[in-house]
C-alpha positions as CSV (number, residue, x, y, z in Angstrom):
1,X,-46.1,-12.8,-17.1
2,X,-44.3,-10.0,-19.2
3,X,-42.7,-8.8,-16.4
4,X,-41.2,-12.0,-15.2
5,X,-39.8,-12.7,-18.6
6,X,-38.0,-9.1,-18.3
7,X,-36.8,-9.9,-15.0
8,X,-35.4,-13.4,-15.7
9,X,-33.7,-11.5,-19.0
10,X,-31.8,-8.9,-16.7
11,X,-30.5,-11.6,-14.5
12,X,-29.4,-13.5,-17.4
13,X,-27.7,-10.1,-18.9
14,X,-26.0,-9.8,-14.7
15,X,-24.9,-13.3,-15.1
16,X,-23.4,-13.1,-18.3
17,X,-21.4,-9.9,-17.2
18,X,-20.5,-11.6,-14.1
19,X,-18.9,-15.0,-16.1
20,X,-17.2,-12.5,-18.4
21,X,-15.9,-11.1,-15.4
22,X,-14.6,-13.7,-13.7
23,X,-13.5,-15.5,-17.4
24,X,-11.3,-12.0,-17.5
25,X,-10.0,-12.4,-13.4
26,X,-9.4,-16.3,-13.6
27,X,-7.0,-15.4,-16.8
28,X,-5.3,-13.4,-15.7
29,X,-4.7,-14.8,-12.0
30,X,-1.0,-16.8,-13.5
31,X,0.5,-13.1,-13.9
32,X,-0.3,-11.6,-10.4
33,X,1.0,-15.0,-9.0
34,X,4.0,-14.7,-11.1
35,X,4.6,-11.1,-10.0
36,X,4.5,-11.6,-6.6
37,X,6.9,-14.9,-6.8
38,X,10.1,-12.7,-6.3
39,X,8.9,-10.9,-3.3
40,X,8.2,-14.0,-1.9
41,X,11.3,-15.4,-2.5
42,X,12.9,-12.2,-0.8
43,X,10.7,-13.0,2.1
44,X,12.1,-16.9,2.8
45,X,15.4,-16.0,2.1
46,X,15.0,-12.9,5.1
47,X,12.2,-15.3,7.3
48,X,15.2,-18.6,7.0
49,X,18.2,-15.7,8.1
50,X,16.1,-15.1,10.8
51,X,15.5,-18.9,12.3
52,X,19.1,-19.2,12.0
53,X,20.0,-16.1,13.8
54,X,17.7,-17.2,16.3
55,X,18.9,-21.0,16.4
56,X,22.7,-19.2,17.1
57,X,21.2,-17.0,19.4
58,X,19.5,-19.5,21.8
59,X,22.2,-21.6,21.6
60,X,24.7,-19.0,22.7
61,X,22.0,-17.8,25.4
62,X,21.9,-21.6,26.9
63,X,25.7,-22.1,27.4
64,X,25.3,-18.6,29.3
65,X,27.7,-16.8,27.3
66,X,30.5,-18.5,27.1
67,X,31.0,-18.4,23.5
68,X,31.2,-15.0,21.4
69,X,27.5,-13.7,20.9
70,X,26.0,-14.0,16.8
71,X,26.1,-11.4,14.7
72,X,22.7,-9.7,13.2
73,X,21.5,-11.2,9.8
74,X,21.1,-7.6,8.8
75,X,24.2,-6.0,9.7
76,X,26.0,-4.1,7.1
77,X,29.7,-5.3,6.9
């Protein structure tokens, strides 16, 4: 019986350090979303150049050519 009490009292010690752990993670979770918030705004702003580029390309593709082909998004001026 002495042993089962000592067992049961290091599970409740791995418990408590896990809930302390993840009490720790959960707060600070906001921050690394926060952080990443401009590099995912970065990434729409290149992803929505891109569906346009691709809109003006198809459409220049479908009237087989007959208008001036669309510059790259990415070209330097």
């Amino acid at each position: 019986m002495e042993d089962l009490l000592t067992g049961a009292a290091w599970l409740t010690v791995i418990f408590s350090i896990f809930l302390v752990l993840l009490a720790i993670l959960w707060t600070l979770l906001p921050f690394a979303i926060f952080g990443i918030k401009k590099r995912l705004d970065e990434q729409i702003k290149i992803g929505n150049k891109l569906v346009s580029y691709h809109k003006a390309l198809h459409e220049y593709l479908k009237n087989a050519g007959d208008t001036q082909a669309p510059s790259s998004p990415f070209e330097k001026p």
